[in-house]
C-alpha positions as CSV (number, residue, x, y, z in Angstrom):
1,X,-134.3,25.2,-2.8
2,X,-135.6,24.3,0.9
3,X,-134.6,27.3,2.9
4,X,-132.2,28.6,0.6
5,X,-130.0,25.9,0.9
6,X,-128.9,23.5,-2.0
7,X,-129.1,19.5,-1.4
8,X,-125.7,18.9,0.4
9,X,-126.9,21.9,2.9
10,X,-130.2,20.7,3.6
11,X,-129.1,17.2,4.2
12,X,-125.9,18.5,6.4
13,X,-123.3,16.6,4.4
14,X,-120.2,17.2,2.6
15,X,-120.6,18.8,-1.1
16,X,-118.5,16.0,-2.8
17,X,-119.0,13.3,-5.4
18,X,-118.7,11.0,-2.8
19,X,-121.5,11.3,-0.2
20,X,-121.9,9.3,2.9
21,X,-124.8,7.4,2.5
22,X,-125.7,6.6,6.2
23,X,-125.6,10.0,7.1
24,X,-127.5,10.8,3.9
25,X,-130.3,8.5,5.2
26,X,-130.1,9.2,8.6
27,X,-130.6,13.2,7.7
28,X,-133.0,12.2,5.3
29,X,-135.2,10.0,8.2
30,X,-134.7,13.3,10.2
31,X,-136.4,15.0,7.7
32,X,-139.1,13.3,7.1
33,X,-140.0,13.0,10.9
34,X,-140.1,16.6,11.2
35,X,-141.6,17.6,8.2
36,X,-144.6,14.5,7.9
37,X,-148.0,15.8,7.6
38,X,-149.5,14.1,10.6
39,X,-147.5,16.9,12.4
40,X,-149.3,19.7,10.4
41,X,-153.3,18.6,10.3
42,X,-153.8,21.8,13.2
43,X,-151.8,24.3,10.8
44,X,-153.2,26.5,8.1
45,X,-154.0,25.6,4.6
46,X,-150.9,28.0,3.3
47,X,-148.5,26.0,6.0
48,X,-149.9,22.4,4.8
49,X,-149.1,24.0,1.3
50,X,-145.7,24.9,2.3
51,X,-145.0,22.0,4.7
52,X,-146.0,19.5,1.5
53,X,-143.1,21.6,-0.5
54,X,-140.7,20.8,1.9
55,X,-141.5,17.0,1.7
56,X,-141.3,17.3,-1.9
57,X,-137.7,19.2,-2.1
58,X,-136.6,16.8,0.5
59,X,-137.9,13.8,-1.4
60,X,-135.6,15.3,-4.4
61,X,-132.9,16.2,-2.6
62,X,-132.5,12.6,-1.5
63,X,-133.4,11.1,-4.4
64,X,-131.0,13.1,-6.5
65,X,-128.0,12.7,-3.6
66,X,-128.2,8.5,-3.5
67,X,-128.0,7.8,-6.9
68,X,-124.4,8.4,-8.4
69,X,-125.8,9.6,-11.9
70,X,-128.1,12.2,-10.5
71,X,-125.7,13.5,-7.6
72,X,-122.5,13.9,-10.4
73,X,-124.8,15.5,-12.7
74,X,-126.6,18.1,-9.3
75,X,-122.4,18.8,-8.2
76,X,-121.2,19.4,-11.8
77,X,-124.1,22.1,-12.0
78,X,-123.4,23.5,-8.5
79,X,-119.9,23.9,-10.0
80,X,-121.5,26.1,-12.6
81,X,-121.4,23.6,-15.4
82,X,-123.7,22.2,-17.6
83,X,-123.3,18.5,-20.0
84,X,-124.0,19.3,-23.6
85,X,-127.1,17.6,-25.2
86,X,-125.1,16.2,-28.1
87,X,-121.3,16.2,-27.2
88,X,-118.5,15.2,-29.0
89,X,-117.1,12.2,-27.7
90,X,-113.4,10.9,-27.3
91,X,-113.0,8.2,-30.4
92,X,-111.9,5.9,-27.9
93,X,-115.1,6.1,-25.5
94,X,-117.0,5.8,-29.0
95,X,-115.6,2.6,-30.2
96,X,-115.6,1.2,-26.4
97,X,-119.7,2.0,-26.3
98,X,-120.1,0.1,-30.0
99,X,-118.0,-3.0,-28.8
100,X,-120.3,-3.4,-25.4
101,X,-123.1,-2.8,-27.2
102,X,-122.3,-5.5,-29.6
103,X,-121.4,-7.5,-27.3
104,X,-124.5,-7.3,-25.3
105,X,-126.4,-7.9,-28.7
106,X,-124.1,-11.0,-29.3
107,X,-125.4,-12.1,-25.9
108,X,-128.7,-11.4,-26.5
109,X,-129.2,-13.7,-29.4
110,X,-127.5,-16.6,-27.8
111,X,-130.0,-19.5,-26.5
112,X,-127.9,-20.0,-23.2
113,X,-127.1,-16.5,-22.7
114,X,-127.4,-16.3,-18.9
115,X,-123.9,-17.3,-18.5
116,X,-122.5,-15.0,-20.4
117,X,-125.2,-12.1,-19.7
118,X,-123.9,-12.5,-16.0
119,X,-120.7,-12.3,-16.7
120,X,-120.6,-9.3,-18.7
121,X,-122.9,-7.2,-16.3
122,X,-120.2,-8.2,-13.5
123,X,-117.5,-6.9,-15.9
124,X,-119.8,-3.6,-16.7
125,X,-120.8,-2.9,-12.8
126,X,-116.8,-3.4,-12.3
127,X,-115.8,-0.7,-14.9
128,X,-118.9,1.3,-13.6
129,X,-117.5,1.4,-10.2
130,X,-114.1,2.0,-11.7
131,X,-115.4,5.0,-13.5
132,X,-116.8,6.5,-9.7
133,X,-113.4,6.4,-8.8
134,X,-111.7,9.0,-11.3
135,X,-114.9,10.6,-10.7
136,X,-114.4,11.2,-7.5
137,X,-110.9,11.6,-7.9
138,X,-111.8,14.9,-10.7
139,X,-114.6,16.3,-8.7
140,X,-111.6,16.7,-6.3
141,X,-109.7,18.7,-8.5
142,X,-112.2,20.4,-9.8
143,X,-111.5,18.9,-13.4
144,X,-114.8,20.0,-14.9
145,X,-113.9,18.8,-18.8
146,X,-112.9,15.4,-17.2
147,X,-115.9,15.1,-15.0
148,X,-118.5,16.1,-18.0
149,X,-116.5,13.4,-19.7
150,X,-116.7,10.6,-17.0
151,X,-120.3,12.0,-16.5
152,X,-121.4,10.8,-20.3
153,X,-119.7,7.7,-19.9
154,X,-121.4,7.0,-16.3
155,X,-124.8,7.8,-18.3
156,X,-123.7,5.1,-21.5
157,X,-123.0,1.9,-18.6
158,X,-126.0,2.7,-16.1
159,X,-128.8,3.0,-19.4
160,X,-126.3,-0.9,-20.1
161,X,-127.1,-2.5,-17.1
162,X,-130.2,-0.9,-16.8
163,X,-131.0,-2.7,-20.7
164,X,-129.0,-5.7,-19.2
165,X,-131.5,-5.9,-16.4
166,X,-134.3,-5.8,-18.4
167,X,-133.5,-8.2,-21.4
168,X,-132.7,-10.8,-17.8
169,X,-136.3,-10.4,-16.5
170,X,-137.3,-10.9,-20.1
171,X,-135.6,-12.7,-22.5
172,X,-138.1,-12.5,-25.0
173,X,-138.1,-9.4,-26.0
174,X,-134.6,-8.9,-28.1
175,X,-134.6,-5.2,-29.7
């Protein structure tokens, strides 16, 4: 970690789910400013060495902080917690990840799916952003069995719109 400090510190903003993302980026602009080669060409070879690892953490640490995936899964760790690599899932969360996936398959193979493909990423951004919000609410709590829970499901609809995204830009390719 850059100076000790974990990605909340170095960026000067609030450890919670829910990061301000202006002040992330202004921070982050900061950074980069200070830290930017151009400023080091009259240093050492050791302080070019270190300067370029402090462009790299920073580069993480934002990177890891704007994307809501990344920044539950960096807090639930700082919380000392780790997601399983094969957990056991609520039934419920189960059969809900089967029907969208069926669905989107449904969609898939239908010749005028673009209707309907927008409509059901709409619906899966709206749960997504749903999700952020009991995500938020257990990161407050410090609900760590909830959040790993909320976590997996976050994982399941981003990889969905992400495959959503990809089957729009082309159509062709049905798995």
């Amino acid at each position: 970690m850059l100076f000790g400090k974990n990605y909340f510190e170095i960026f000067d903003v609030a450890q919670t789910y829910d990061v301000d993302q202006k002040g992330l980026l202004k921070h982050y602009l900061g950074l980069q400013r200070k830290f930017h080669p151009d400023r080091y060409i009259a240093s050492s070879e050791a302080e070019k060495r270190i300067n370029m690892q402090w462009v790299a953490e920073i580069n993480l640490a934002f990177e890891t902080l704007s994307n809501d995936l990344q920044r539950s899964i960096y807090l639930l760790k700082l919380n000392g917690h780790e997601l399983e690599e094969n957990p056991t899932l609520d039934k419920g969360i189960l059969l809900k990840q089967i029907e969208l996936r069926e669905d989107l398959e449904e969609i898939k193979r239908d010749s005028n799916y673009e209707l309907a493909l927008t409509g059901f990423k709409k619906e899966t951004e709206k749960d997504l952003e749903s999700l952020k919000s009991h995500l938020k609410a257990a990161f407050s709590i410090g609900d760590s069995e909830a959040i790993k829970n909320l976590i997996y499901e976050q994982q399941f609809l981003t990889k969905l719109i992400g495959e959503i995204e990809l089957f729009d830009q082309n159509p062709m390719e049905i798995d």
